[in-house]
C-alpha positions in Angstrom: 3.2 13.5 0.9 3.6 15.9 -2.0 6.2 13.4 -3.7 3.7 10.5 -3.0 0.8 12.1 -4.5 3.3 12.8 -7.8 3.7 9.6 -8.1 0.3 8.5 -8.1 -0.7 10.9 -10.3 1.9 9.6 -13.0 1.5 6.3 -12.3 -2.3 6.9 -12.9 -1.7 8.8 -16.5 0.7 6.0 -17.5 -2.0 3.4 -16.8 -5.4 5.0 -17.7 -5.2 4.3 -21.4 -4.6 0.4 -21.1 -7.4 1.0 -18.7 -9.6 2.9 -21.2 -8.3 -0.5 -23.8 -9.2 -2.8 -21.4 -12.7 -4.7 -22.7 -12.8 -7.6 -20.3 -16.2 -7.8 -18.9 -16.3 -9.6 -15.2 -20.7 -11.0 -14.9 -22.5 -13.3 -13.6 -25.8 -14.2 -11.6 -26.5 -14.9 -7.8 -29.4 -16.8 -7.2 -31.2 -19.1 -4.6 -34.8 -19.2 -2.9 -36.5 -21.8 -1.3 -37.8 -25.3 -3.0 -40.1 -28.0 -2.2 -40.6 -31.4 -3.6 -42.8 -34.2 -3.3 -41.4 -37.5 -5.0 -43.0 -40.3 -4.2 -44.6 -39.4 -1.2 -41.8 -38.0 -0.1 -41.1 -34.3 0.8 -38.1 -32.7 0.8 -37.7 -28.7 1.9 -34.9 -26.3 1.9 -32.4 -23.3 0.5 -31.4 -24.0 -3.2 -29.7 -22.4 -5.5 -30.3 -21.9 -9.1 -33.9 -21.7 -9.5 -34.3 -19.6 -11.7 -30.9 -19.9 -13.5 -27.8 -21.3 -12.7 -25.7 -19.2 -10.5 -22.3 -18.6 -12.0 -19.7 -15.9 -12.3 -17.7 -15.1 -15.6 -15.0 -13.9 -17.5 -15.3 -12.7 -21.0 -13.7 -9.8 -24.0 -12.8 -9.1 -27.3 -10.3 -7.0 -28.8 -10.7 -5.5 -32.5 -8.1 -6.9 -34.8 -8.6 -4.8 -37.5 -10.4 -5.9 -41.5 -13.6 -6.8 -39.7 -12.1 -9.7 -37.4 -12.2 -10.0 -33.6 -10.7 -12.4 -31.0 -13.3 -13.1 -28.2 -13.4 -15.6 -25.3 -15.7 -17.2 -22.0 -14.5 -18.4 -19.3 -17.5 -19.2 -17.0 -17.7 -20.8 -13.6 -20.9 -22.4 -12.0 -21.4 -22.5 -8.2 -24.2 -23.2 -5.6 -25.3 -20.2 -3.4 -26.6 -22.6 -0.4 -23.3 -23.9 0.0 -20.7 -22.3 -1.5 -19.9 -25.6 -3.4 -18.3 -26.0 -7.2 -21.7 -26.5 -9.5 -19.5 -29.1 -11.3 -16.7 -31.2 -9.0 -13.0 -31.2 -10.7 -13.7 -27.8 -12.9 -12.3 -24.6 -12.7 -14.5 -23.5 -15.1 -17.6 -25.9 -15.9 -19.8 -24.2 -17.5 -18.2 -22.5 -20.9 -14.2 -21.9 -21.8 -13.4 -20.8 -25.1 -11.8 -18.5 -27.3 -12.0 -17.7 -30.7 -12.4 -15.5 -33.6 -14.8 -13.3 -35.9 -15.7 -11.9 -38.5 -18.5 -9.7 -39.9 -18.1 -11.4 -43.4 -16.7 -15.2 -42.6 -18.5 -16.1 -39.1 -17.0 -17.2 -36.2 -15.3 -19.8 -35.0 -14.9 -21.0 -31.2 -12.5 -23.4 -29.7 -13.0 -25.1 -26.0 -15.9 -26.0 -23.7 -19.2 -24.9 -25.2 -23.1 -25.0 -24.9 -24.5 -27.5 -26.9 -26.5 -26.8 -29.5 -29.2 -28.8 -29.0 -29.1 -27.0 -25.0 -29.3 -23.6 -26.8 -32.3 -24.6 -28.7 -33.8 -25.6 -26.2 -33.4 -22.5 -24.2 -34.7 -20.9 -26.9 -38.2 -22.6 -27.5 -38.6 -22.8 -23.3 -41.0 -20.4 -21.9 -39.1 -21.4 -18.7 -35.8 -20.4 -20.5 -34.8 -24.0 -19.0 -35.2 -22.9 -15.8 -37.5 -23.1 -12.8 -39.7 -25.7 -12.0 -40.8 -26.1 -15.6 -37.6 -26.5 -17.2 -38.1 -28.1 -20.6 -34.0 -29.5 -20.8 -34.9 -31.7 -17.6 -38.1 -33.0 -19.8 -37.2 -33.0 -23.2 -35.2 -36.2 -24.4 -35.7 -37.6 -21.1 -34.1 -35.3 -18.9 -30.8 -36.5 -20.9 -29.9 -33.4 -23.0 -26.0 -32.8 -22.8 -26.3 -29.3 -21.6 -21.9 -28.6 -22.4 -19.5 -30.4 -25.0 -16.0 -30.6 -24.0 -13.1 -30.0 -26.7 -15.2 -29.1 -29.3 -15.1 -26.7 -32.3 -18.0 -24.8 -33.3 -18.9 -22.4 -36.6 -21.0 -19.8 -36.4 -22.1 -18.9 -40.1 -23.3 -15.3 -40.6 -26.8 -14.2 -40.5 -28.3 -14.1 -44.2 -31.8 -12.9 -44.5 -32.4 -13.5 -41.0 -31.3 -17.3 -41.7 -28.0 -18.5 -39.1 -26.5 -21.8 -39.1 -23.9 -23.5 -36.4 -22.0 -26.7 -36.7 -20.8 -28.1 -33.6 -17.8 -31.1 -33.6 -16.8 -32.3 -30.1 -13.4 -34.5 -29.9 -13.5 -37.9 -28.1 -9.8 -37.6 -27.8 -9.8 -41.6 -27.0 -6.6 -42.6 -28.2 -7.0 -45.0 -31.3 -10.9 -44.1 -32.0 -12.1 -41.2 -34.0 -15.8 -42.1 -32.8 -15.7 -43.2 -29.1 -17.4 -40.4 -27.0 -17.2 -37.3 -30.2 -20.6 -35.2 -30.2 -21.5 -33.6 -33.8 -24.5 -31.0 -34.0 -25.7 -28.5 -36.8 -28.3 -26.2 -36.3 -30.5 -23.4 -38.3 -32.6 -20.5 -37.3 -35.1 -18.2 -39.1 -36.3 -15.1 -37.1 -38.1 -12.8 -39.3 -40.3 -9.9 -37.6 -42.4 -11.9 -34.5 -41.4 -15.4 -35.5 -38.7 -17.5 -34.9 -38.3 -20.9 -36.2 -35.0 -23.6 -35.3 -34.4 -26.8 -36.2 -31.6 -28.9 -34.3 -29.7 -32.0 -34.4 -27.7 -33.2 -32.2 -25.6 -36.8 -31.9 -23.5 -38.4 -29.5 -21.2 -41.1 -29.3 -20.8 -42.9 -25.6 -19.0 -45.5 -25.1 -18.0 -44.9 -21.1 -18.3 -47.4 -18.2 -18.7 -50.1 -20.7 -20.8 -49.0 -22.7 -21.2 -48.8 -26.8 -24.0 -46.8 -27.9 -24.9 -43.7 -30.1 -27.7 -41.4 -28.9 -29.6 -38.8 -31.7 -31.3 -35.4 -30.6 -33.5 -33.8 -33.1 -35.6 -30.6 -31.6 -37.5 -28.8 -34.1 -39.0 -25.1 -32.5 -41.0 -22.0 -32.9 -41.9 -19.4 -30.8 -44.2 -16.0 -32.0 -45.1 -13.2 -30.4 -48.6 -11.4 -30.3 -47.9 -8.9 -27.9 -50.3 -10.1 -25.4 -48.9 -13.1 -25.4 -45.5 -15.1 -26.8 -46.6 -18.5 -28.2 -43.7 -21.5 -27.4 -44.3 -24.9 -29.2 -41.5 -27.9 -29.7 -41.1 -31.0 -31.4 -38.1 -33.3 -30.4 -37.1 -37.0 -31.2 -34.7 -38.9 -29.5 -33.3 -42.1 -30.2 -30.6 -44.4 -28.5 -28.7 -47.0 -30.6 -26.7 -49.3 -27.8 -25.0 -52.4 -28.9 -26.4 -55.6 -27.1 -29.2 -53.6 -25.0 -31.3 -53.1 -27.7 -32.7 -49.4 -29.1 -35.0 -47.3 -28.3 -37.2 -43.8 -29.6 -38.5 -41.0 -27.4 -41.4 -38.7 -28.7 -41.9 -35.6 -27.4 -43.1 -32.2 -27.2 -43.6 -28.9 -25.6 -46.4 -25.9 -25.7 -46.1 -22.8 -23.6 -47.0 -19.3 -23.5 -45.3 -16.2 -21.8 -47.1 -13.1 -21.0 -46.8 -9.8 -19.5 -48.6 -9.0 -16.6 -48.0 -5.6 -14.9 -44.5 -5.2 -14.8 -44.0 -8.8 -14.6 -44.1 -11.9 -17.1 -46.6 -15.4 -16.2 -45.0 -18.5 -17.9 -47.0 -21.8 -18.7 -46.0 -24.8 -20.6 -46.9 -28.4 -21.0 -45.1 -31.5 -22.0 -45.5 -34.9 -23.3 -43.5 -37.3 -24.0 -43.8 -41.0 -25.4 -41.4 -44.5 -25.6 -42.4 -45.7 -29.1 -42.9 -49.3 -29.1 -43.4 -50.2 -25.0 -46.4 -50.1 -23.0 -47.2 -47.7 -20.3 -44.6 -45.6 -20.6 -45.7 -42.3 -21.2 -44.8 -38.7 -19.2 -46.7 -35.2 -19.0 -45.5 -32.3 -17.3 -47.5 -29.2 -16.3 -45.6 -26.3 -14.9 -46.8 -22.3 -14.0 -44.6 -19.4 -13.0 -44.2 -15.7 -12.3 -41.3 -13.8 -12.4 -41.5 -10.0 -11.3 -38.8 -7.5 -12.0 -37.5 -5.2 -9.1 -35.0 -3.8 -11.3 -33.1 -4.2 -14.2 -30.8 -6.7 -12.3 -32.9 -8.3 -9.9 -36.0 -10.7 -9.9 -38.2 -12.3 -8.1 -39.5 -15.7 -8.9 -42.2 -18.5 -7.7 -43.0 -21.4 -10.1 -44.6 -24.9 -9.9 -44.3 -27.9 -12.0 -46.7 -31.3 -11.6 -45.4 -34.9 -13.3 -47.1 -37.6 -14.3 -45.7 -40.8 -14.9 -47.2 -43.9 -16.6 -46.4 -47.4 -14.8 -43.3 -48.4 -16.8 -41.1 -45.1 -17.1 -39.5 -42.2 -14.8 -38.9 -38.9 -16.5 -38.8 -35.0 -16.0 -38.9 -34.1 -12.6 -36.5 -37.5 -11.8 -39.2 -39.2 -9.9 -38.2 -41.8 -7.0 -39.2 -45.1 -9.1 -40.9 -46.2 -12.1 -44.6 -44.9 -12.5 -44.2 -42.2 -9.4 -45.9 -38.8 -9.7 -43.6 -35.9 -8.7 -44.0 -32.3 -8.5 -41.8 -28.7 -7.8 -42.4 -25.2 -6.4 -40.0 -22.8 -5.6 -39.2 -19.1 -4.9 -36.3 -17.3 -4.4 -34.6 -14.4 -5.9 -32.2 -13.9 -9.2 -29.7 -11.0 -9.1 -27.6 -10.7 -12.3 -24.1 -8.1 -12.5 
């Protein structure tokens, strides 16, 4: 007993200081409630996960190289709480894996699966934080955001003045084409005092299942905060250049509010959107929530979002068929670690 205890005791000293070294961080969130929709005339009840956010456990650390410089990384898995499933089929890790490097005076750089930076902004801007019913990525640009960009490399320029700037260059890796299926983005923020301002552009390059077409994302944001109440408004064009199906423009924007209420926060926003050049063919989207904070790690949440759909388009909440009304409300819980 005596010798056993020995060793433990060495094999403990030995080991705490790689221990004490040790900065890998092990988060994520847990979260599901209970959702109803009505597309079409048709209702539809049950568990779901991700109401709020996505749920999703993670990986991530940084060690300190020395002369300012750091090497970080992500690895981040998404999953659904109601039943058990992969968020994303045929991914160990579908929602970010990257690592890279930093530094207080050059920026950083990041190598592997990434947020977009056209999701980011969005996320931003979103009294919703593009989540619960009224999530603003499922709306703006159609619903048609790409939320991740595979193989990509993306600069992180350091702040100046409050000013920060990213460049974002996803790989097609199709052999023989430089083009075929690459995403490039640049983005810039301004955040001085109770304002923040972002502009983003985002392209991509598809040409999958036959296809051979080029679709732009431009998002331009500000939010500003009174203290009674956080102002949210958004601007965003997109445009789709496909060869032999003709091309196409999508108007659109966003105006919200976020407030404190008690201990909890109300969110409101509404959005528009508009297919230049084709008749009937405009979408508006009204959404309310509440989210209340049990503690620092756990939330409640209950949110409701109404869509309206001209005769001749079907966007947002993905309604059933062209010119169907749709509408969300959910509640559930959100527990982050």
């Amino acid at each position: 007993m005596k010798k056993s205890l020995v060793t433990l005791a060495l094999m403990s000293a030995f080991a705490a200081p790689a221990f004490a070294q040790s900065n890998v961080t092990v988060y994520g969130v847990v979260d599901a409630g209970f959702e109803h929709t009505r597309s079409a005339g048709v209702n539809t009840s049950g568990v779901a996960s991700g109401g709020m956010s996505d749920s999703r456990i993670g990986f991530k650390g940084q060690e300190d190289l020395g002369n300012g410089v750091t090497a970080k990384f992500v690895v981040e898995q998404g999953f659904n709480v109601d039943d058990g499933s992969e968020a994303e089929s045929g991914k160990s890790f579908s929602r970010q894996a990257w690592v890279g490097l930093s530094s207080k005076t050059a920026g950083e750089i990041r190598f592997g699966r990434q947020n977009s930076l056209i999701y980011d902004a969005t996320a931003s801007v979103d009294p919703f934080a593009v989540g619960l019913a009224g999530n603003a990525a499922e709306f703006l640009g159609g619903g048609f955001y790409n939320y991740r960009v595979d193989n990509a490399v993306t600069y992180i320029a350091p702040s100046v003045g409050g000013f920060e700037g990213r460049v974002q260059y996803g790989f097609g890796e199709v052999p023989g084409s430089t083009s075929d299926n690459r995403v490039v983005g640049f983005s810039g923020a301004y955040t001085t005092g109770d304002l923040s301002v972002s502009v983003t552009h985002n392209q991509q390059k598809v040409n999958d299942l036959g296809l051979d077409a080029k679709k732009t994302d431009t998002l331009v944001g500000a939010t500003y905060n009174f203290k009674v109440a956080k102002a949210h408004v958004a601007y965003g064009q997109t445009k789709l250049e496909e060869v032999g199906l003709g091309d196409g423009k999508l108007n659109n924007f966003l105006v919200g509010v976020s407030a404190p209420v008690g201990t909890g926060t109300v969110l409101a926003s509404y959005m528009h959107s508009d297919v230049k050049d084709a008749d009937d063919a405009k979408s508006s989207q009204f959404s309310i929530g509440y989210v209340h904070p049990m503690s620092k790690r756990t939330k409640l949440y209950a949110s409701y979002a109404h869509l309206s759909n001209d005769d001749n388009v079907n966007l947002g909440l993905r309604a059933a068929s062209l010119g169907e009304s749709a509408s969300k409300f959910n509640v559930g819980i959100n527990h982050s670690f």
